[in-house]
N, C-alpha and C positions, 0 to 999 in steps of 0.2 A: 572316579569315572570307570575303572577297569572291573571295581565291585560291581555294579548297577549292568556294565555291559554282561557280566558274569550272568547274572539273574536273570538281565532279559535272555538271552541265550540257553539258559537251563530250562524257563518256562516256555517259550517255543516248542523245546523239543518233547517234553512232557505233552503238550498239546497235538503237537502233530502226532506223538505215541495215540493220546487217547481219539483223536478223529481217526486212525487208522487202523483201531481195532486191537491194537498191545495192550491197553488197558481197556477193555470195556465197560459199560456201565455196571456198579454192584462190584466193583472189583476192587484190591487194596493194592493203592501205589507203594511205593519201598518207604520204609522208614526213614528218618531223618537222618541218620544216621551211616545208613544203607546209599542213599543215596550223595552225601556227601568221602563216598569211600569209592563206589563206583563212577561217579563223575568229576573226582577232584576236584572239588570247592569245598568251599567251609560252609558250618552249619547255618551263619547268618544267610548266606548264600541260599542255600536250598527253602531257610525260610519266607523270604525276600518272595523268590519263587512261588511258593507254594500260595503266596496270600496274591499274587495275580493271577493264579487259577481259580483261586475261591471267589475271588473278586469278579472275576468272570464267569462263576454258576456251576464251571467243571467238576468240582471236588467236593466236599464236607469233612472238616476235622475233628475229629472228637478227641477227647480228653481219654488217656491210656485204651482207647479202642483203635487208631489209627487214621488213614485218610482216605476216605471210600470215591470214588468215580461214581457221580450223579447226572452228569450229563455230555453228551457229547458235544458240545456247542455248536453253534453254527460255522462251516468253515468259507471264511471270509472270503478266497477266492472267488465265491460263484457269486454270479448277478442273483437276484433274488425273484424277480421279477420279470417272466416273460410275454407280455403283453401285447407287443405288436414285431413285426418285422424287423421292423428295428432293432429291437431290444436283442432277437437273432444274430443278427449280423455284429450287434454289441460284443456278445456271448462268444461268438469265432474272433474275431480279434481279441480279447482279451483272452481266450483260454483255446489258443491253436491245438489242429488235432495235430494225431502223432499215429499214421496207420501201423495198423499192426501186420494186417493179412490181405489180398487183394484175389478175389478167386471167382470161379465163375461156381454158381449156385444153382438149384432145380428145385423148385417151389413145391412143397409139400401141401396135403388138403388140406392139412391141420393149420398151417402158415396161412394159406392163403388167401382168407377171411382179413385175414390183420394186415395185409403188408397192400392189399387191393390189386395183385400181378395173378391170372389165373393158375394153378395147378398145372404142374409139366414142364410150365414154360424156364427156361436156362435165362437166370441174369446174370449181373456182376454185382458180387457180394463185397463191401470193404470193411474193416473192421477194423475200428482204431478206439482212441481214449482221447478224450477233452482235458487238458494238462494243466496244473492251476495255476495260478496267478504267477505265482513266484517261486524261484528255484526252492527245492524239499518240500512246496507243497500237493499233498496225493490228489489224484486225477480226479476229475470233479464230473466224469461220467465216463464210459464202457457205450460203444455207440455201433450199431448194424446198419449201413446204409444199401438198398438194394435199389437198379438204375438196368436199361435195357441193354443184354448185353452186346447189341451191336455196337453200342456207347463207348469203344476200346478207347480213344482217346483221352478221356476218361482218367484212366487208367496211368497216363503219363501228366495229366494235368492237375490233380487233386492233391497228388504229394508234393508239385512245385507252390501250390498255394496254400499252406497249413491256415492261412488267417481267414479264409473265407469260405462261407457255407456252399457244398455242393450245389444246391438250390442256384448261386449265384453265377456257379460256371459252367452250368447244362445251357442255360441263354445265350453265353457267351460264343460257348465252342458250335452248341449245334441248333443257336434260333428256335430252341421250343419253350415255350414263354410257361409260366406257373398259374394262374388265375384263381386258383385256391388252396387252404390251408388247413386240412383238418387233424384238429390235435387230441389224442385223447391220453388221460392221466391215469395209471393206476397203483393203488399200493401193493407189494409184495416184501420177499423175502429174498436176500441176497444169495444169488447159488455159487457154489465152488469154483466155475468159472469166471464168473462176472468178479467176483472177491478177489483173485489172482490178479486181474488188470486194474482192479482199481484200489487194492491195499488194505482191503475190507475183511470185515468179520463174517465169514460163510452162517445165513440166517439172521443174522440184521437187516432190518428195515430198510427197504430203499422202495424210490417212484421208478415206473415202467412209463418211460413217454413216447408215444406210436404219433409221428407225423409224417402224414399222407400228400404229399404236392400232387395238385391236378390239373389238368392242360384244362381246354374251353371246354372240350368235348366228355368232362367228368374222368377221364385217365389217368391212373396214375403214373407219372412219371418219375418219380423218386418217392420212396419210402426209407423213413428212419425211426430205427428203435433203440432209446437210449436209458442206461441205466442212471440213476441217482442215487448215491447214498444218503439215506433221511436226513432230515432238517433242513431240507433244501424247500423254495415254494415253487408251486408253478401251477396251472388251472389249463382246462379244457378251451381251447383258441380255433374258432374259425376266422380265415382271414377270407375276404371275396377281393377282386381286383376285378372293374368291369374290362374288358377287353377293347370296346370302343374308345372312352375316354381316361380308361385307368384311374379314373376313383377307386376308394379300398373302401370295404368295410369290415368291420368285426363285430363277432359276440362268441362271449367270454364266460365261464363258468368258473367262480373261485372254489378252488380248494384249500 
């Protein structure tokens, strides 16, 4: 029993090494050897290991060439699937934010196309990371949320509630309702900041996801830009809520 807990224990960490960018794709894990020296277990031990990563698509072993990193797999923390409002609210509870920074902000021209707040105007900027599932596992997003800065209350109510999306406690604190949802998905490349909060590899692959909440009147009243490290899914989501009787509707574009 204490062998088997050894192994699973050894192949975790190797995994959360290669989802966090220690080992990248194309790259050679330690020898068997190596690693039975540096983590104090025995050989059967690291091999045990190493056949649940291969088992799982991470790795390739080859015969006197070594153990190369083929994939980074999917890191199970994250929902997969963002579909409807729900699956949001899913998404905050199960992966609470953890603010990092809380500041007031001035829209740039360049910004302000994306975030829908005109040029000039001073909001409240918050900046946190979406934290995984389970303790040692790396943050499952890097996240910009921008909110009007006479919103100060705000400001004392979003760190007492890590489990629940902003979206959910702008209605609360100050009665301005959401009626729409527009999400857009894009790919890029991870920059030296975004990689720093979220344990990443500076220039790996990650989604850019911009969601727009808008009052009746087309307004936006909360804008969020979140980062994702690759292998994650998600698609382009408009949500409509009629105002009268609060029907929803959506349409969804997969990526």
């Amino acid at each position: 029993m204490q062998r088997e807990l050894l192994q699973d224990q050894l192949a975790a960490r190797l995994m959360h090494e290669i989802w966090t960018g220690r080992w990248p794709v194309g790259s050679m894990l330690p020898r068997e050897l190596e690693l039975c020296k540096s983590e104090g277990v025995s050989r059967f031990t690291v091999r045990a290991a190493m056949k649940k990563l291969e088992s799982a698509g991470l790795i390739r072993r080859t015969p006197h060439v070594g153990t190369m990193v083929v994939s980074t797999g999917q890191a199970k923390s994250l929902n997969r699937e963002l579909s409807s409002m729900s699956d949001l609210d899913r998404l905050a509870s199960n992966n609470p934010r953890r603010i990092l920074d809380i500041r007031e902000f001035v829209v740039s021209r360049e910004l302000s196309p994306r975030i829908g707040f005109p040029p000039g105007e001073t909001l409240i900027r918050f900046s946190m990371v979406r934290t995984g599932s389970k303790p040692g596992d790396p943050p499952i997003a890097w996240t910009t949320e921008y909110v009007n800065r006479s919103w100060q209350r705000l400001v004392h109510e979003a760190p007492r509630h890590p489990e629940q999306l902003m979206i959910d406690i702008i209605p609360r604190v100050y009665r301005k309702k959401c009626v729409e949802t527009r999400q857009v998905v894009e790919a890029m490349l991870l920059s030296e900041k975004a990689a720093l909060h979220l344990e990443g590899l500076p220039g790996s692959p990650v989604r850019r996801i911009t969601r727009r909440y808008l009052d009746v009147k087309g307004h936006a009243i909360l804008t969020t830009i979140s980062t994702h490290p690759a292998d994650r899914y998600a698609f382009n989501l408009n949500v409509q809520i009629d105002p009268e009787d609060g029907r929803t509707s959506f349409t969804a574009d997969g990526l």
